[in-house]
N, C-alpha and C positions, 0 to 999 in steps of 0.2 A: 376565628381560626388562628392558631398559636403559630408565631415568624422562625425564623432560623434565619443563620448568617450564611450570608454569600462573601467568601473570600474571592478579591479582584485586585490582582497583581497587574502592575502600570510597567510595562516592559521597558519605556525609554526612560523613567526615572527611579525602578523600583521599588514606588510607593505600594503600600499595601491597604487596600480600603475596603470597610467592612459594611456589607449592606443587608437592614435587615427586609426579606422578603418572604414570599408564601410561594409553594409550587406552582400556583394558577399565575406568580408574576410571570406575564410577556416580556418575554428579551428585550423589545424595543422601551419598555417603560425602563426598564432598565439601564437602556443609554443613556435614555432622557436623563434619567438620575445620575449619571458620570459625569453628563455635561456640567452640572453644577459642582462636582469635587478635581474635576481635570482641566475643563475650560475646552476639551477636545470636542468640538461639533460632531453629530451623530453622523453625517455624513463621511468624517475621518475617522471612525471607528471600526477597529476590526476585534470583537470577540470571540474568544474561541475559549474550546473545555473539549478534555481528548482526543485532543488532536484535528478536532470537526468547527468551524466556523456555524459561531450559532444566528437560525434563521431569527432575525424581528418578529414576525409572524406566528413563532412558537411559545407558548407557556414555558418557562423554567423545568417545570416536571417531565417536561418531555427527552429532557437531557440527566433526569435523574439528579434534577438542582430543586431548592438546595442540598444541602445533607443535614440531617438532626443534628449529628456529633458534631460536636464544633471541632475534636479533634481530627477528626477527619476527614473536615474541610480542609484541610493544608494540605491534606495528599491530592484534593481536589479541586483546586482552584479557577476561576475563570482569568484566563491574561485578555489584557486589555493592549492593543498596537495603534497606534495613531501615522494614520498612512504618510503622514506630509515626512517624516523618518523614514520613511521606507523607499523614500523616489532616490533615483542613484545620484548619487553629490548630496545629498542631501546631508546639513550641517548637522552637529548635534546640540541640543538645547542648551543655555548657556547652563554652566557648573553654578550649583547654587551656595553663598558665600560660607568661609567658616563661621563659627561663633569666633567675634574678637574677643575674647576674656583678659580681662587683667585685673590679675591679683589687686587688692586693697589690702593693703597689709596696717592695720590697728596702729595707731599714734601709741606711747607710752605714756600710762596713767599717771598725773602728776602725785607728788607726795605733800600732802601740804605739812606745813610749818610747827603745826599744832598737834600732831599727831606723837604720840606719847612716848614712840620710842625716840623722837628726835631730840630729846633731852638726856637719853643715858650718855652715862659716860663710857660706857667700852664701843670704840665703832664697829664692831662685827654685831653689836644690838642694831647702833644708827643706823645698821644697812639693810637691818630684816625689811624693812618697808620700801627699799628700791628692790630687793630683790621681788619683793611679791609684784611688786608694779612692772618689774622687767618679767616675771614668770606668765603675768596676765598677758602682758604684751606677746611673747613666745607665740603662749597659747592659743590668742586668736589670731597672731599669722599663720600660724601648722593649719588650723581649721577654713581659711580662708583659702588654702594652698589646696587643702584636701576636697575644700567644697568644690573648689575650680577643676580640680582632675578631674572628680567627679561627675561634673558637667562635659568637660571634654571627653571622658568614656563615654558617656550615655552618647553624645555623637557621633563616637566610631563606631559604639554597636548599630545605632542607625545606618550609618554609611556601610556598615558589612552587610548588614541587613536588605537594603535595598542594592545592593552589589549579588547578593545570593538569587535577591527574587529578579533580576537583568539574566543573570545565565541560568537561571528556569527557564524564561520565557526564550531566549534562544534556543536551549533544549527543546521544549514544545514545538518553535515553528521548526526544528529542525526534523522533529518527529513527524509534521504533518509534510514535510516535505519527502521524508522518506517511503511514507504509504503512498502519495503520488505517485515517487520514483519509480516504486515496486509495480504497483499497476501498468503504468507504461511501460516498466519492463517487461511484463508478462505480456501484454498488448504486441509490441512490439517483434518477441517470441514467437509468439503466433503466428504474427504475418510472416515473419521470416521463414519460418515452417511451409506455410503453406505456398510462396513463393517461389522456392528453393523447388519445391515437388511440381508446380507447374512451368515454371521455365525449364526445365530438366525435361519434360515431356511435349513443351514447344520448340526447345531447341532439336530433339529429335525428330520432330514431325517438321521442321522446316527443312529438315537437314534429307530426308527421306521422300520427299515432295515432288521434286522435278523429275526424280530418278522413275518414283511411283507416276506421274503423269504423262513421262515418254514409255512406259511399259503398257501403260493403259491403252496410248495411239497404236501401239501395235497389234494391240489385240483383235483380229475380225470375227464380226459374232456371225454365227453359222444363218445360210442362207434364207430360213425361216423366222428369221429375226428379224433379218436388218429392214428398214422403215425410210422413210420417206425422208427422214432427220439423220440417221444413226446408221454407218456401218461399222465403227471399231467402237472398242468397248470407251474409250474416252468422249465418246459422242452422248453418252447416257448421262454424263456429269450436266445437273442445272447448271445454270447460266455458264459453262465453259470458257466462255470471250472473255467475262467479268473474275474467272475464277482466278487467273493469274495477276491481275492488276489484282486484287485481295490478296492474293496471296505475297506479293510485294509489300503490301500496305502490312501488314499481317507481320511483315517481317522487320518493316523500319519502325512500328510497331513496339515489339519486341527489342531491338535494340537499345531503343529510346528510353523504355520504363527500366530496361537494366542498368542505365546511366543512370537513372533518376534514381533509384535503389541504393545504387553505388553511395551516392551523394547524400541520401537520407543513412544510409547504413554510416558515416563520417559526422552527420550533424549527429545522429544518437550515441555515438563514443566519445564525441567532445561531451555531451551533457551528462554522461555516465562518468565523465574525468570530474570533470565541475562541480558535478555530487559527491562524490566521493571525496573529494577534496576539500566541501565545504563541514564535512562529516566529518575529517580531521582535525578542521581548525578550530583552535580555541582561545576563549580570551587570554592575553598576556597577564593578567590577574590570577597570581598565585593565592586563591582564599584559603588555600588550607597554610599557607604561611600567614597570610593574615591571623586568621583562628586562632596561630603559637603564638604571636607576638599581641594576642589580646588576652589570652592568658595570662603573660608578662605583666601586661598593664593593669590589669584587675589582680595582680600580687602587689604591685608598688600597689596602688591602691590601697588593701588590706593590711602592706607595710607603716603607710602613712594614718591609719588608724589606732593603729599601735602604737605609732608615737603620739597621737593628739592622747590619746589615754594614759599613757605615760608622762604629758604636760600636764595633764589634769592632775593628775594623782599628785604632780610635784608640786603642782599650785595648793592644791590641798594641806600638803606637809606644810609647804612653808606657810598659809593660814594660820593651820594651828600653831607653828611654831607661835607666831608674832602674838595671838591670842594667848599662849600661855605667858608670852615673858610680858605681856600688858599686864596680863593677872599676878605676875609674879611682882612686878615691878610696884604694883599697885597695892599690893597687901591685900589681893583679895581672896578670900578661904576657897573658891572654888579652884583658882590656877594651880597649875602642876607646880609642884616644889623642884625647879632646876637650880643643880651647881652653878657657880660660875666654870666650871671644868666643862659641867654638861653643854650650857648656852655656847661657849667655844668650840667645841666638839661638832655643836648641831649646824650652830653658821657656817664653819670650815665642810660641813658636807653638804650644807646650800650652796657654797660657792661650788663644789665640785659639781653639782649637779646645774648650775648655770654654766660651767664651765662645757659643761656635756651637751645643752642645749645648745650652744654658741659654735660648738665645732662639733658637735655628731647629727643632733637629732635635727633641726633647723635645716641644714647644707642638704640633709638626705631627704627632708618634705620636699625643698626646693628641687634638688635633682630628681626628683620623680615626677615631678609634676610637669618638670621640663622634660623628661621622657616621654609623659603621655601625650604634651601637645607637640613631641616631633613624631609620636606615632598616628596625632589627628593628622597632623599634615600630610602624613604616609597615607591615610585610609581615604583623605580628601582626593590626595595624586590619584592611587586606586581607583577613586569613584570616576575619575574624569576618565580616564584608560579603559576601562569596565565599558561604560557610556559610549565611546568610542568604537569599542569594540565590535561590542553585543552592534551596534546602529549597523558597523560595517555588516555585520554577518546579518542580519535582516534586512538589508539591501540584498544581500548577493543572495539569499533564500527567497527575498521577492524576485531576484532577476531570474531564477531556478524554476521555482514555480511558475512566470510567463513561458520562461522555457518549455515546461514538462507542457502547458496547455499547446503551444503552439506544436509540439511534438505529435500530442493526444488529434489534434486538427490536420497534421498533416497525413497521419495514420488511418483516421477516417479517409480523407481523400485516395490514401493508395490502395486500402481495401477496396475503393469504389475501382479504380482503374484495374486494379486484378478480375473484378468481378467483371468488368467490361469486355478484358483484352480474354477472358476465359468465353463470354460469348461471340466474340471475336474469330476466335480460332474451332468452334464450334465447328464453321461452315468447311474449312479445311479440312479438319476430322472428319464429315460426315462424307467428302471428297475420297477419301481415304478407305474410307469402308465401302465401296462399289465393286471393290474384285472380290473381295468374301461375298459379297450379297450376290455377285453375280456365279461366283463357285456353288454358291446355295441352293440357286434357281437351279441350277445345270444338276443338281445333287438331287433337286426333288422330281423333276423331273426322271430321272431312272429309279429313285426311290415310287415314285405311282406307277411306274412302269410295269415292276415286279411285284409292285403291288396287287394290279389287275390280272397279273397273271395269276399268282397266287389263290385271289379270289374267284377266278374263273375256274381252275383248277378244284378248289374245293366247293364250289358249286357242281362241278360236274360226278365227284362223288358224291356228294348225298342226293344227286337222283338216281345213282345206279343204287345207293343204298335203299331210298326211298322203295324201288321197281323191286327191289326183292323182297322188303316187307310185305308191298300188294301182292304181290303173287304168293306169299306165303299164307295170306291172310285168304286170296281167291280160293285159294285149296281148301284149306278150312270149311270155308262156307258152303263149300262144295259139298263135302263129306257130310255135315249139317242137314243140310236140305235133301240128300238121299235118304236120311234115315229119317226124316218127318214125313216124307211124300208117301211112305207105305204107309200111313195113319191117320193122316191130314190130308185134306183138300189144299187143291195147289190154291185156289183162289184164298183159303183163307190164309195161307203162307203170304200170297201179295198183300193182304189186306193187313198185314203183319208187319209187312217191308223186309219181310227176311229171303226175297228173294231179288237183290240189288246187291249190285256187284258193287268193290269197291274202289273207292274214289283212286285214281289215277294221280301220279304229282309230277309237274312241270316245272324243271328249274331254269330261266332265263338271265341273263347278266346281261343288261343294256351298255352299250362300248360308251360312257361316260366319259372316259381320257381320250377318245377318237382323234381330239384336235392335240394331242400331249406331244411333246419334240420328242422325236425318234432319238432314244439316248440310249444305249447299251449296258450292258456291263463296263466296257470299256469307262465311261463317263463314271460310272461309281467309283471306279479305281483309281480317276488320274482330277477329278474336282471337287478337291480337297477331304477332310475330315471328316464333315458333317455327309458326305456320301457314302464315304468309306462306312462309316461307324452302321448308317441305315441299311445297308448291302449286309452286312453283317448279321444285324438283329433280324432282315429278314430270312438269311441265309439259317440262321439258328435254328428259325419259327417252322422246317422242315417243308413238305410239300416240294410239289412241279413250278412253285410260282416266285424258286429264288432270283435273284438279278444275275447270279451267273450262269442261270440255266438258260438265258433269253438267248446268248450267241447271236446277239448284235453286233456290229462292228465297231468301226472308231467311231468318239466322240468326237459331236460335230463344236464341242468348247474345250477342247482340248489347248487350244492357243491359251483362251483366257484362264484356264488354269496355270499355264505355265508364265503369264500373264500378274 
């Protein structure tokens, strides 16, 4: 089965480490394997990949790790946090040292004694062999100057580098702190909502309470009610003795959890400040200044290669110069044929060209080089400030995160107490609904009233209706049996059965409501709604059996409606 790389960025140092693994690697072997590049115990480990802290327990694949494209693992990295940086005060790891570089700047090549030009007689020949010796020289201090920048570049790109992947990993927990935040805020919405809508309808039912349960004591229910227990309608409420010690309890209650609201609605604005706040801040690390001022340095750089090539080429010259005035000197057919005009001419532009080394090109290796390591020591300062930074702000994203849980914990708790103080106030409500229940009774009771009468009423026509179909039918048969009796024996008319009268119909209405409370019209009109509305529809339904045909009297619940 063919690997890919897992990119793991080291949040408190910005190291970047490349592991190779398969989709079936489990997270947890994967620690294992940190342990030996970080020295961080599995136990201090927190990894995470968008935004989600990955389980030990899961295969890699399960998070859509790793990626094939190596490219685009870098958009997808897993950050690696080492909790002992994360506890509040917590120090930050010591700054790890510069490179001490120091130049070694090349001895100057001796000239020995014996070498051919040290016998001419014009001295601007005598000196071709110092000058090559001094050119060599140049040449491998520029190279020694450019090797060392060079070196000290390659460290600041490090130090940017691992400065870039420190405020990633701040970005990420800052990310996963923001989907917390959002849930709990939405959480939090919620409850507000729906608290807001039940204390709005406890407060008015507390408010409406005692008024409702001294209207209730007034009510007397009519004399065919009242009971061995009960003669006002407030007698009908369970446990009545307990209802008002509830309804106290019910009430301090109610105050109580609105304190406690109060106080939780205070902790969730301080942590809404907090977040928000920590969503502002940012490291004191300008990288995108850094980024110019590395530019800069990788131009000195490229300056300084210009000039070793430029040493080169003039070490070259003067080479050949010294080569041909050997050969010249020597009478040998292969050397260049120079004047004496010429060899003067060419020395005087060697000296000018030492002279350009000693005060242009040399001073400018040196000052660049001493550029790039005052801009190490900038990217080094950087990296400590960065480190500092970033540690603060994962502190305070960990104190954020305890936050939003202990938030998320106390949220559950006050859904439970909502759902409590709403069964709570239940019993009060159900207190509350006994004058409607009791306006209802009283409303059906003249609703079956009119009912029976209604019924009785159209029972008693369709037997007058009935008594004229038999008689209409008696006639008939009548007429029938006259005109067969001239023809037919009456016996076999009986044996026929067509001399049988027909069947008679009896319509009876058994008094069902016998025991119904005598309620009028009156009572449909004055106990409430639900009578009115019935009175109505039976009044519609036509017939002798409406409720305002009864001309009954007063309602004997006429209190408890106004009640």
């Amino acid at each position: 089965m063919s690997t890919s790389i897992l990119l793991v960025l080291v949040a408190h140092d910005g190291r970047t480490l490349q592991l190779d693994v398969q989709g079936a690697t489990r997270v947890d072997a994967v620690q294992q394997a940190l342990v030996a590049f970080t020295s961080i115990a599995v136990s201090d480990q927190i990894v995470m990949c968008h935004g989600a802290r990955l389980d030990p327990a899961k295969p890699l694949s399960a998070y859509k790790l790793p990626v094939a494209d190596p490219a685009a693992a870098e958009d997808q990295p897993v950050f690696l946090y080492h909790k002992a940086y994360l506890r509040p005060g917590a120090a930050p790891p010591p700054a790890e040292p510069l490179p001490m570089l120091e130049v070694t700047v090349p001895g100057l090549p001796s000239v020995g004694l014996r070498h051919p030009l040290q016998s001419a007689h014009s001295p601007l020949i005598r000196a071709l062999p110092d000058y090559e010796a001094q050119f060599t020289q140049q040449l491998g201090e520029a190279r020694a100057y450019w090797e060392a920048s060079q070196q000290r570049l390659h460290r600041c790109r490090q130090l940017m580098s691992e400065q870039e992947v420190q405020a990633r990993a701040a970005d990420a927990a800052r990310a996963n702190v923001e989907s917390h935040y959002n849930y709990i805020a939405s959480m939090y919405a919620s409850f507000v909502d729906k608290y807001v809508a039940q204390h709005r309808d406890h407060t008015k039912l507390l408010s409406q309470f005692a008024s409702l349960s001294a209207a209730m004591a007034a009510v007397e229910l009519p004399q065919l009610l009242v009971g061995p227990s009960w003669r006002v309608l407030a007698d009908l409420q369970p446990n009545r003795a307990r209802l008002a010690e509830w309804q106290e309890s019910c009430s301090r209650s109610h105050d109580h959890f609105a304190q406690k609201v109060s106080e939780l609605e205070a902790v969730f604005q301080l942590l809404r400040c907090e977040v928000e706040r920590l969503f502002l801040q940012a490291p004191s690390v300008d990288l995108d200044a850094l980024g110019l001022a590395l530019n800069e340095a990788e131009g000195l750089i490229d300056e300084q290669g210009s000039i070793v090539q430029v040493l080169s080429k003039d070490l070259l010259t003067v080479r050949q110069l010294v080569e041909d005035v050997v050969a010249q000197l020597g009478g040998s057919a292969g050397g260049a044929s120079l004047s004496g005009a010429a060899v003067h001419d060419t020395c005087a532009a060697v000296d000018t060209m030492h002279d350009n080394h000693l005060h242009a090109l040399l001073p400018r290796v040196r000052q660049a080089d001493g550029s790039i390591a005052e801009f190490l020591l900038r990217c080094g300062d950087a990296k400590g400030r960065m480190t500092r930074d970033v540690l603060q702000q994962l502190q305070g994203i960990a104190a954020q995160q305890s936050r939003i849980r202990d938030m998320k914990h106390k949220l559950a708790v006050f859904q439970e107490v909502l759902s409590r103080q709403a069964a709570a106030f239940n019993e009060l409500q159900a207190a509350t609904r006994l004058p409607a229940a009791y306006r209802l009774a009283l409303a059906e009771c003249a609703r079956r009233a009119a009912w029976q009468e209604m019924f009785a009423g159209q029972a008693a026509r369709l037997a007058e209706h009935c008594g004229r179909i038999t008689a209409k039918e008696a006639s008939k048969r009548e007429s029938v049996r006259r005109q067969l009796e001239r023809h037919l024996p009456l016996e076999l008319l009986a044996q026929a059965g067509l001399l049988q009268e027909p069947p008679h119909c009896t319509v009876s209405v058994p008094p069902s409501d016998a025991f119904l409370l005598p309620c009028g019209g009156a009572a449909a009109e004055c106990c409430g709604s639900a009578g009115a509305a019935a009175a109505g529809r039976r009044g519609a339904g036509g017939g002798s059996g409406s409720a305002a045909g009864t001309g009954a009297g007063s309602c004997p619940g006429c209190a408890g409606c106004q009640g």
